[in-house]
C-alpha positions as CSV (number, residue, x, y, z in Angstrom):
1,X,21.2,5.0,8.3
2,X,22.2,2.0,10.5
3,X,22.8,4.5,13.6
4,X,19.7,6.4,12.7
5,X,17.3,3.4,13.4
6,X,19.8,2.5,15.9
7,X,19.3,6.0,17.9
8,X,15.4,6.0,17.3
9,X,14.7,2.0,18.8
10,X,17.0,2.8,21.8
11,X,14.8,6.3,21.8
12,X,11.7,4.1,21.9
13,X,12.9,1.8,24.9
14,X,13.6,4.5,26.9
15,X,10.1,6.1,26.2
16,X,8.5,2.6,27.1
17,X,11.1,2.3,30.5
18,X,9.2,5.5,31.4
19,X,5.2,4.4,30.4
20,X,5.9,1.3,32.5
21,X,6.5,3.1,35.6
22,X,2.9,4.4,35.1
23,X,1.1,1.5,33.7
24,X,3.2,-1.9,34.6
25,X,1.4,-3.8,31.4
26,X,1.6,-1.1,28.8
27,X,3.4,-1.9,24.9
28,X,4.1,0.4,22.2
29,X,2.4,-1.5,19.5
30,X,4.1,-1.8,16.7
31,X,2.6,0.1,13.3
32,X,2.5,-3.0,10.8
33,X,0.3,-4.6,13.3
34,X,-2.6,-2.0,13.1
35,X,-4.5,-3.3,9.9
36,X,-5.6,-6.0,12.1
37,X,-6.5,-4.6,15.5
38,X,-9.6,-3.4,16.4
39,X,-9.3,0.1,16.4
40,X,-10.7,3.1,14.6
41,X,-10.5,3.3,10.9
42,X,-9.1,7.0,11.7
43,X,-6.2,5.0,13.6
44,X,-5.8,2.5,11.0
45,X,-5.2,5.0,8.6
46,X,-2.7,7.3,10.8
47,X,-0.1,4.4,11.9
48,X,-0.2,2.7,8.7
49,X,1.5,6.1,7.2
50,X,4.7,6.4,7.3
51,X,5.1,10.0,7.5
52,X,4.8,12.0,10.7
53,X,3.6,15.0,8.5
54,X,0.7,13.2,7.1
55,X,0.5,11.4,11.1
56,X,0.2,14.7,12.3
57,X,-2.4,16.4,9.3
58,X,-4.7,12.8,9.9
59,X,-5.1,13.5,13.6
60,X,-5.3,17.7,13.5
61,X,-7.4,17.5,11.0
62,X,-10.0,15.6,13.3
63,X,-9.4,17.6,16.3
64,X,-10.1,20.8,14.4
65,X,-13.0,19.2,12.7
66,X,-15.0,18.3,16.2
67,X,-13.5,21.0,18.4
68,X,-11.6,23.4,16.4
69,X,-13.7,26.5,17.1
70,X,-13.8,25.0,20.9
71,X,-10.5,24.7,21.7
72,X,-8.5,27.1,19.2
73,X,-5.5,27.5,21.7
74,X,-4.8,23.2,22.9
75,X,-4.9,22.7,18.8
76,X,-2.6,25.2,17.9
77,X,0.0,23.9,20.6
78,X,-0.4,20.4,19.9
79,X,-0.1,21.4,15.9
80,X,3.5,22.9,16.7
81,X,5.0,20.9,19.1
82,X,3.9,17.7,18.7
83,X,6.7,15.1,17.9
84,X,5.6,12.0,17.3
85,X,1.9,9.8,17.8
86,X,2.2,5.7,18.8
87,X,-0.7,3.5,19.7
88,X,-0.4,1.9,23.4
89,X,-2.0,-1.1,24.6
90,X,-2.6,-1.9,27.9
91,X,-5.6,-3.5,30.2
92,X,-7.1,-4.5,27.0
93,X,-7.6,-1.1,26.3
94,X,-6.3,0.9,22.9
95,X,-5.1,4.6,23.2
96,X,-3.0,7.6,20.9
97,X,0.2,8.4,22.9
98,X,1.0,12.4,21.9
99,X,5.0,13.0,22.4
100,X,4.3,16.7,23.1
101,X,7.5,19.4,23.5
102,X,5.8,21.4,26.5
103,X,7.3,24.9,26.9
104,X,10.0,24.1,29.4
105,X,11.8,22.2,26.9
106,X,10.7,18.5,27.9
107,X,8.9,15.8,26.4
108,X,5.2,15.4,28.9
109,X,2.9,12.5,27.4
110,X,-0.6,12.9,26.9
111,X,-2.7,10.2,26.0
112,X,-5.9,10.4,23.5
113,X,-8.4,7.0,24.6
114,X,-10.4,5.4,22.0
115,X,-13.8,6.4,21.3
116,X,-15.3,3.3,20.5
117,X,-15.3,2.5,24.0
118,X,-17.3,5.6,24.8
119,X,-20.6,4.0,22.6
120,X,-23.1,3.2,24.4
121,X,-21.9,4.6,27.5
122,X,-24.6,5.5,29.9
123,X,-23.6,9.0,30.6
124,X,-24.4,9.5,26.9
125,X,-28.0,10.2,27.8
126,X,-28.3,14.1,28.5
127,X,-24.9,14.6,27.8
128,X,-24.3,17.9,26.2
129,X,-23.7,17.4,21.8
130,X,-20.3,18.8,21.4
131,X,-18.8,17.3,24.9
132,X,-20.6,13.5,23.3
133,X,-19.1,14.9,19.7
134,X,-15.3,14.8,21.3
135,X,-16.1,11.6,23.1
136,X,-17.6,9.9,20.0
137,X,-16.0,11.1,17.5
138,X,-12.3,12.2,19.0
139,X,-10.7,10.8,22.5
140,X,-12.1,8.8,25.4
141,X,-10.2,11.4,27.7
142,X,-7.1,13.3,26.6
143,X,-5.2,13.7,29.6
144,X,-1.4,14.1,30.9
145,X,-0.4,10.3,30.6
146,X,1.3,10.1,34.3
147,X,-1.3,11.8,36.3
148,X,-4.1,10.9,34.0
149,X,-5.5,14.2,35.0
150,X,-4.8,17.7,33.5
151,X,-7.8,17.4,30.6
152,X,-10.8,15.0,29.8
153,X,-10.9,12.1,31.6
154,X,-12.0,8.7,30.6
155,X,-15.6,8.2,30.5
156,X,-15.6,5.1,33.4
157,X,-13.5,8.0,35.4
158,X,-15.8,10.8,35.5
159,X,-16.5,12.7,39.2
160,X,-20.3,12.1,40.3
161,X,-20.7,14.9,42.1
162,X,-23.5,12.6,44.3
163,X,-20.2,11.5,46.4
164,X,-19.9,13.4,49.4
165,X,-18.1,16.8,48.9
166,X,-16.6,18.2,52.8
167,X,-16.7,21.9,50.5
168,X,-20.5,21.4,50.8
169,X,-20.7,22.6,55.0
170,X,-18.3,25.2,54.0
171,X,-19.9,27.2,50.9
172,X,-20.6,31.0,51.3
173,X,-24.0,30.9,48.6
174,X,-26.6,28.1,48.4
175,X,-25.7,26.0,46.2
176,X,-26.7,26.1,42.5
177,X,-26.5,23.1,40.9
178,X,-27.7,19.4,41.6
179,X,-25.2,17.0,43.0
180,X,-27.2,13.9,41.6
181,X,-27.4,15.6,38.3
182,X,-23.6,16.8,38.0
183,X,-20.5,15.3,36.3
184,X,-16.6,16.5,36.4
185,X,-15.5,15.6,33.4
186,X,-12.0,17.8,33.2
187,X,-9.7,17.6,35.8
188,X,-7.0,19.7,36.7
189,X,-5.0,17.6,38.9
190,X,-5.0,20.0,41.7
191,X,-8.6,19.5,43.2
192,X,-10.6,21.6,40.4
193,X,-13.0,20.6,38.4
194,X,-15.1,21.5,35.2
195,X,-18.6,20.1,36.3
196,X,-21.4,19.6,33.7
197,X,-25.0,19.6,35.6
198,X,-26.9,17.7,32.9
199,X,-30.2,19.7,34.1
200,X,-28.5,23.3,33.1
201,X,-26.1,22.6,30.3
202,X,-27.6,24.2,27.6
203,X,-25.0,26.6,25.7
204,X,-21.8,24.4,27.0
205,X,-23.1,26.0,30.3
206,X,-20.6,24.5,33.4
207,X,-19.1,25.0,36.9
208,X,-16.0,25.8,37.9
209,X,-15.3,23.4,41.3
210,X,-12.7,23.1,43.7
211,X,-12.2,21.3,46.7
212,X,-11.2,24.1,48.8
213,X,-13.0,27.1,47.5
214,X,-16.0,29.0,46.1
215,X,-17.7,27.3,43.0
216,X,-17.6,30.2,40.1
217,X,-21.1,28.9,38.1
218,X,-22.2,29.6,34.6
219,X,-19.2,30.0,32.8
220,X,-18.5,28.0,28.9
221,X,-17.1,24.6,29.6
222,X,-14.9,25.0,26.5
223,X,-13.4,28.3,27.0
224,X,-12.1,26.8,30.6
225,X,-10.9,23.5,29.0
226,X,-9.0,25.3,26.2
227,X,-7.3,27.5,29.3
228,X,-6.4,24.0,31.4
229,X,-5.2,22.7,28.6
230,X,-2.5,25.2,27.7
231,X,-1.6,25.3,31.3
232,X,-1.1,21.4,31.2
233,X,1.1,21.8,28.7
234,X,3.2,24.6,30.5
């Protein structure tokens, strides 16, 4: 028993040597602590159980209830190879670490931000339901830990597509969506973007946008994320 907690703290260190090399002030907060942090009741009631099981049926449980039918393919990999959740801390800020087994064999980190900070938000207004659902009621982001790219980004780190975009002088079609109006909110980490015009986003209606190539317009902002997703966690 001794060399089983033994194994699993110097297993933690190692996993915090890593985080650190990404985010200089981030700590792996310890689970007794959580009854009086301010974090989401959801939380609360994840890291005060002791049982990954139960963790893992907590957290799944919400994903499938605000996205399940919306990202069918991310759940079902995170459901069987996720191997363990902790809560981070760092700039003030609370998020779910995921210790996902990706399909070359190796442990990639994704992190899940808190929704509380997404309240109140100011790209709240026109924002499509189920994208505010997942930010209100799920993540702030949920994105490959390192890169903090490769899914939903933060809510403070989504693309305005009012910056200037060099693609622009070199598109083959007018353009068909409004700059001032548009927001990136998935990236993929390799100069694509899903972009949410907030004037045509009826039906999860989104672009497809890359730095270096033809927009494809029109297509369901879900079905794409679900597809990034599972490539992320290739």
């Amino acid at each position: 028993m001794e060399d089983k907690k033994l194994d699993m703290e110097v297993n933690k260190m190692e996993k915090l040597l890593f985080l650190k090399k990404f985010r200089k002030d981030v700590e792996i907060v310890d689970p007794g602590q959580v009854e009086n942090l301010s974090i989401p009741k959801l939380w609360r009631e994840l890291f005060s159980e002791k049982d990954f099981s139960i963790q893992k049926k907590i957290l799944l449980n919400q994903w499938k209830k605000v996205v399940g039918l919306e990202l069918p393919n991310s759940i079902s990999f995170i459901e069987n190879n996720l191997c363990e959740l902790d809560l981070i801390h760092y700039r003030e800020k609370w998020s779910i670490l995921y210790s996902i087994k990706c399909e070359d064999g190796e442990i990639y980190y994704f992190e899940g931000g808190n929704p509380e900070e997404c309240v109140d938000h100011k790209l709240l207004n026109g924002m499509p339901e189920k994208l505010m659902s997942f930010y209100l009621e799920l993540h702030n982001g949920f994105f490959f830990y390192p890169s903090r790219m490769m899914g939903l980004v933060p809510l403070d780190e989504v693309t305005h597509f009012s910056d200037d975009w060099g693609i622009l002088d070199e598109l083959e079609e007018p353009l068909k969506l409004s700059l001032d109006t548009t927001y990136g909110f998935f990236k993929n980490g390799g100069g694509g973007y899903l972009a949410v015009d907030y004037n045509n986003c009826k039906n999860n209606i989104a672009t497809r946008w890359f730095d270096d190539m033809e927009p494809e317009y029109n297509i369901n902002f879900w079905e794409y994320a679900d597809i990034w997703l599972k490539i992320g966690f290739e």
